[in-house]
C-alpha positions in Angstrom: 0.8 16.7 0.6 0.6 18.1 4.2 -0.2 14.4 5.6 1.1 11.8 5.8 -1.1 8.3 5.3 -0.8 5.4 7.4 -4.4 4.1 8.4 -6.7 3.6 5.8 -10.2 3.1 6.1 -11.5 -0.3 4.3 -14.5 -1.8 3.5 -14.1 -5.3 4.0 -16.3 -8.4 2.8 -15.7 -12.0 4.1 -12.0 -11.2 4.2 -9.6 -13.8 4.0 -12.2 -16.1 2.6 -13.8 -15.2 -0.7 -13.6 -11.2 -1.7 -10.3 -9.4 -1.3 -10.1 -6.1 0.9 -10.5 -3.4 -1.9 -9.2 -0.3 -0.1 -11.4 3.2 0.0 -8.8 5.6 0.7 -8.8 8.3 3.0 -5.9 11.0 2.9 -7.3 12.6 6.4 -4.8 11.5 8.9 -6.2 10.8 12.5 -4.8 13.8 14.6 -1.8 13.6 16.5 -2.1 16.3 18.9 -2.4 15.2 22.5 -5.0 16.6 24.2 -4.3 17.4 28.3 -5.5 16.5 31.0 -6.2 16.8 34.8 -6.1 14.9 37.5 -7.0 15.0 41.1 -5.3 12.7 43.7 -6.5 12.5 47.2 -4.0 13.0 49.7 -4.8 9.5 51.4 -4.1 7.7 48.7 -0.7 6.7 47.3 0.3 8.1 44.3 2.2 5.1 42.0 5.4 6.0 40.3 5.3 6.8 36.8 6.6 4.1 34.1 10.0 4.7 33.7 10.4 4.4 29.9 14.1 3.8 29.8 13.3 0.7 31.9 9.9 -0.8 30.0 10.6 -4.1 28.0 9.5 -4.9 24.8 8.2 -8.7 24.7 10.0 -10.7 22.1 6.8 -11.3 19.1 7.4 -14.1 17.1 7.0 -13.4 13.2 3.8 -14.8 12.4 0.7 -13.1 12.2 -0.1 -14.4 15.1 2.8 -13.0 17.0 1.7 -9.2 15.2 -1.5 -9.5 16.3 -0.4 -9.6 20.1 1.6 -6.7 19.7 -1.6 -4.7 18.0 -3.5 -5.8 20.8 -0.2 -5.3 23.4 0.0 -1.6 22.2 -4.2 -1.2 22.4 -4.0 -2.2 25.7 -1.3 0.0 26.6 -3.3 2.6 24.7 -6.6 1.7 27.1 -5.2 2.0 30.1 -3.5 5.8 29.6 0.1 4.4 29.3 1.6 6.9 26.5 5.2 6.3 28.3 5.2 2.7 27.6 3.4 2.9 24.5 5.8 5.2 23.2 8.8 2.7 24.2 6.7 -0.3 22.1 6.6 2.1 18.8 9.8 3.3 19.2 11.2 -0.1 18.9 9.3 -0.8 15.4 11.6 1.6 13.4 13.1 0.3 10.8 17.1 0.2 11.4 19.6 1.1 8.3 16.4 1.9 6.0 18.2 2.8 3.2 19.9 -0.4 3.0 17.0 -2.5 4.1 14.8 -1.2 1.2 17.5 -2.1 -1.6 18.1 -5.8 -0.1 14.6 -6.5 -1.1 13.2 -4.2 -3.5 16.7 -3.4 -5.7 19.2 -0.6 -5.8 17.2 1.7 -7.9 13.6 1.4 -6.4 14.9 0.7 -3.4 16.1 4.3 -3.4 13.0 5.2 -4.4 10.5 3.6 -1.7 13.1 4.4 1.6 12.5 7.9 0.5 8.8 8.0 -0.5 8.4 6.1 2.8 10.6 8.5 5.4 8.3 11.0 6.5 5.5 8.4 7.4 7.8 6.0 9.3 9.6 8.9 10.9 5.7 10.4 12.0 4.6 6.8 13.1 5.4 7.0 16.7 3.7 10.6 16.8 0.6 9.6 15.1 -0.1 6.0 15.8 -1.2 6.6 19.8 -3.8 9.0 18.8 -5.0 6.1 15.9 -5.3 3.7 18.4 -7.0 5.3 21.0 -9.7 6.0 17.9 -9.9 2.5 17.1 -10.6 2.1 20.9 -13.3 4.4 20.8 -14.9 3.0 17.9 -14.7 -0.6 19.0 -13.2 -2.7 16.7 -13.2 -6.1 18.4 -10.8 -8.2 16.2 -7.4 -7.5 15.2 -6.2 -9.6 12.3 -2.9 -9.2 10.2 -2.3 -11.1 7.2 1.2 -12.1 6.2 2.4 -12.0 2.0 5.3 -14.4 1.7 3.9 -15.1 -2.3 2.7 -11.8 -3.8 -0.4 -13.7 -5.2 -2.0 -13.9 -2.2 -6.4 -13.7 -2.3 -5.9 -11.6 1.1 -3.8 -9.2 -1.0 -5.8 -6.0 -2.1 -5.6 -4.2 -5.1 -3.1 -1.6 -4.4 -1.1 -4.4 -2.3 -0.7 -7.0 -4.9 1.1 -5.1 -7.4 3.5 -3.8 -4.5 4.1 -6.9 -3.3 5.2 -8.0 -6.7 8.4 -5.7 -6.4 10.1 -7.2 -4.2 13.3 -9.1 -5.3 14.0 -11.3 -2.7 11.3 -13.5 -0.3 10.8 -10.9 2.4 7.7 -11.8 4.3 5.6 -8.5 4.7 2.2 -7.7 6.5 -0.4 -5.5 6.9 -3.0 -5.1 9.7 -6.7 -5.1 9.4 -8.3 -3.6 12.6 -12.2 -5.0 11.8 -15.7 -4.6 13.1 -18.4 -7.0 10.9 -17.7 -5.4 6.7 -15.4 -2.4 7.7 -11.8 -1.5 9.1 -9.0 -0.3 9.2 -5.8 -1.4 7.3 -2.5 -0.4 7.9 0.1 -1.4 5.8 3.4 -2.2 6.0 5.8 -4.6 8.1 8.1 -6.9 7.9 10.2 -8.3 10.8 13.8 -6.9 10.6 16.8 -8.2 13.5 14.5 -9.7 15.7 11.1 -7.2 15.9 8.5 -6.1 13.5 8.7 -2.9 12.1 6.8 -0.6 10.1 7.8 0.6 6.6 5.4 2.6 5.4 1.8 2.8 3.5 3.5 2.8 -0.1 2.4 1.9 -3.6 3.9 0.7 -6.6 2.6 4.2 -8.3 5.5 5.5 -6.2 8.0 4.2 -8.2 6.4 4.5 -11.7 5.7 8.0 -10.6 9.4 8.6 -9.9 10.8 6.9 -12.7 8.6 8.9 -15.0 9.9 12.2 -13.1 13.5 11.2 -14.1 13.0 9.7 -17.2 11.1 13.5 -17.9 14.3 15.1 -17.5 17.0 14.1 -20.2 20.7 14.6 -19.4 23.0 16.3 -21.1 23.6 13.7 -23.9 20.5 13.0 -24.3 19.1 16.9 -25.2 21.0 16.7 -28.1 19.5 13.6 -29.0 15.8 13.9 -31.3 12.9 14.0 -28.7 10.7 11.1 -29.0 7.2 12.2 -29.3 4.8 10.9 -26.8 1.7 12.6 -25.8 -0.6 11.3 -22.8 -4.7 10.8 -23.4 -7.3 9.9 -20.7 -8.2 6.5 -20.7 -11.7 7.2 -22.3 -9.8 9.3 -25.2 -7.8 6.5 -25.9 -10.5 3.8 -25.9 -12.0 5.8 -28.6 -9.1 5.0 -31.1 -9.6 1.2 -30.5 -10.1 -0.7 -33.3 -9.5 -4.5 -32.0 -10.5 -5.4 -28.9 -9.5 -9.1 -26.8 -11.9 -9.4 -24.4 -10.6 -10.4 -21.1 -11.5 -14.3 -19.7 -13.6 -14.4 -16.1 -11.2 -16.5 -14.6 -13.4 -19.3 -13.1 -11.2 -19.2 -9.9 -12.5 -15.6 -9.6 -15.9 -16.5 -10.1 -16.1 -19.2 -7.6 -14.2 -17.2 -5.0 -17.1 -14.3 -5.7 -14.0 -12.2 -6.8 -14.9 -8.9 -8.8 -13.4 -5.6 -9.1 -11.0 -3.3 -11.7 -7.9 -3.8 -12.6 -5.6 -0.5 -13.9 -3.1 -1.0 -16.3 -0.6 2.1 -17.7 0.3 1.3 -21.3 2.3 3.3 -24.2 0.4 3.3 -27.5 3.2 2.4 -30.3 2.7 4.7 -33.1 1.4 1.4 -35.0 -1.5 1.4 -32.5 0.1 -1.6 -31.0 0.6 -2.1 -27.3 4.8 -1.3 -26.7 4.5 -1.3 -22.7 1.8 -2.6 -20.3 2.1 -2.5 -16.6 0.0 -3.3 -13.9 -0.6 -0.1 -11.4 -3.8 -1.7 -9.4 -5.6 -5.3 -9.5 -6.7 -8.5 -7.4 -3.6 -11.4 -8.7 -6.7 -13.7 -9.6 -7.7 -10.7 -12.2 -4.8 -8.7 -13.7 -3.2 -12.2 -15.3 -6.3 -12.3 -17.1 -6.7 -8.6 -18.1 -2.6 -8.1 -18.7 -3.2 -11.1 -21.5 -6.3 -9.6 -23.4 -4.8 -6.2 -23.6 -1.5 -6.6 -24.4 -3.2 -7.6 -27.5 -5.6 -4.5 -28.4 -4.7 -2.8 -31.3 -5.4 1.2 -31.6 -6.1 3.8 -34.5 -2.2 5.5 -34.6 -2.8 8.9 -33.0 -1.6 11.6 -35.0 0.9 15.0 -34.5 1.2 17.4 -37.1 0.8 14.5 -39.6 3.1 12.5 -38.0 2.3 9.3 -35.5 3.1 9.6 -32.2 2.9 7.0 -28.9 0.1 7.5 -26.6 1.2 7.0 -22.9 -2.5 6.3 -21.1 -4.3 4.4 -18.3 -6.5 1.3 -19.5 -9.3 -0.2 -16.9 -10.7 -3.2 -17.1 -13.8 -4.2 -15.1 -14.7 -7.9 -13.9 -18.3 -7.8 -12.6 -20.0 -11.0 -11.2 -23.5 -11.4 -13.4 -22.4 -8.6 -15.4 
């Protein structure tokens, strides 16, 4: 991937009150080449000194959502009036310090490992590309700036790629996103957490990072292991696979949901045992108030046992389920 993605455009619907942000991602990353410029000074008038960045202060922000809100709006400002020095001195004081270790406190040794380096490359291009980002948001005129803070992982303001991200963590490590907004749509830009005094960003990732890793390890056996029989697993499209199902739970509208005007699609990965029962379910995207729901009726669905060479096999596939209001 030749980009990296930090600011995602949203569609947004009465967030924080009924509908969770569902995110429409965008890979194009906002450009980060600075374009010049010139300027003429008259000779009458006095010419002020340049900020000096080595000298510029960072406000302390106090961590609370309303404390990252001030330093969104702090650094739009800065943006507004020109001040790329000073801005730069503001972004440079959200990297993350001893990353490594900071991602296995709260997410574990092993995915820890995983989401520092998935993350690297974005939080080491953040300072280069975020300036540019905010002087777009300036030009298309978002007027609020809202951020949203996930102590619980079931939170209704979590999104669908969020929640089951959120979910990782092993210890209570606040984290937030940012929701630049103008009436149904926005910008989101996800993560932070406050780390030794000072927010700072972590990175846009997803819990897909790590299953996508582990299944890049677990795809190469060691040396023991090749001598070992290989077990035969075999990967079908979700609509493949739904064609082999022979009992079928159907999920429960929780009544939460409904009253909240909740809807959406939840994506589970599961492994087909060669019984056609369910050996492994796992939650890749889904709203909290829908996957509990859609995680219980599936992990009961039973399958025709697909078949190698006369032989069963497990099916590793992707299994959607759709809650739609009136539907």
């Amino acid at each position: 991937m030749s980009a990296s993605r930090i600011f995602i455009a949203v569609s947004l619907a009465a967030v924080g009150i009924a509908t969770p942000v569902i995110p429409q991602e965008s890979t194009r990353l906002l450009s980060a080449n600075t374009s010049s410029m010139s300027v003429t000074i008259s000779k009458q008038s006095p010419v002020s000194p340049a900020p000096n960045p080595s000298k510029t202060s960072v406000p302390s922000y106090p961590d609370t959502p309303q404390g990252l809100e001030k330093l969104m709006k702090d650094m739009l400002n800065l943006e507004k009036q020109n001040n790329r020095q000073e801005l730069a001195v503001y972004l440079k004081s959200m990297t993350l310090p001893d990353a490594d270790s900071w991602f296995k406190s709260v997410f574990g040794d092993s995915n820890g490992a995983i989401l520092a380096s998935d993350s690297e490359r974005e939080r080491n291009e953040f300072q280069t590309i975020a300036p540019n980002s905010l002087a777009t948001f300036q030009k298309q005129g978002f007027p609020e700036v809202r951020a949203v803070r996930f102590d619980d992982s079931c939170n209704r303001r979590a999104t669908a790629t969020e929640y089951p991200f959120l979910l990782l963590r092993q210890r209570p490590e606040p984290l937030y996103d940012v929701r630049f907004l103008q009436g149904n749509t926005g910008t989101l830009v996800t993560y932070f957490a406050y780390v030794d005094g000072a927010f700072r960003y972590i990175g846009s990732m997803k819990k897909a990072s790590v299953n996508n890793s582990i299944q890049r390890t677990h795809s190469q056996p060691s040396a023991d292991q090749a001598t070992e029989p290989a077990q035969e697993v075999i990967r079908l499209g979700g609509n493949v696979a739904s064609a082999k199902l022979i009992h079928q739970e159907v999920p429960v509208y929780p009544q939460e949901a409904k009253d909240s005007g909740i809807q959406g699609t939840v994506l589970l990965h599961a492994i087909i045992a060669k019984d056609g029962s369910i050996r492994v379910l796992d939650l890749r995207e889904g709203v909290c108030l829908l996957a509990g729901s859609a995680l219980d009726a599936v992990k009961k669905w039973r399958y025709k046992p697909t078949m190698l060479n006369g032989n069963p096999i497990e099916v590793d596939t992707t299994i959607s389920v759709v809650f739609k209001l009136g539907g």
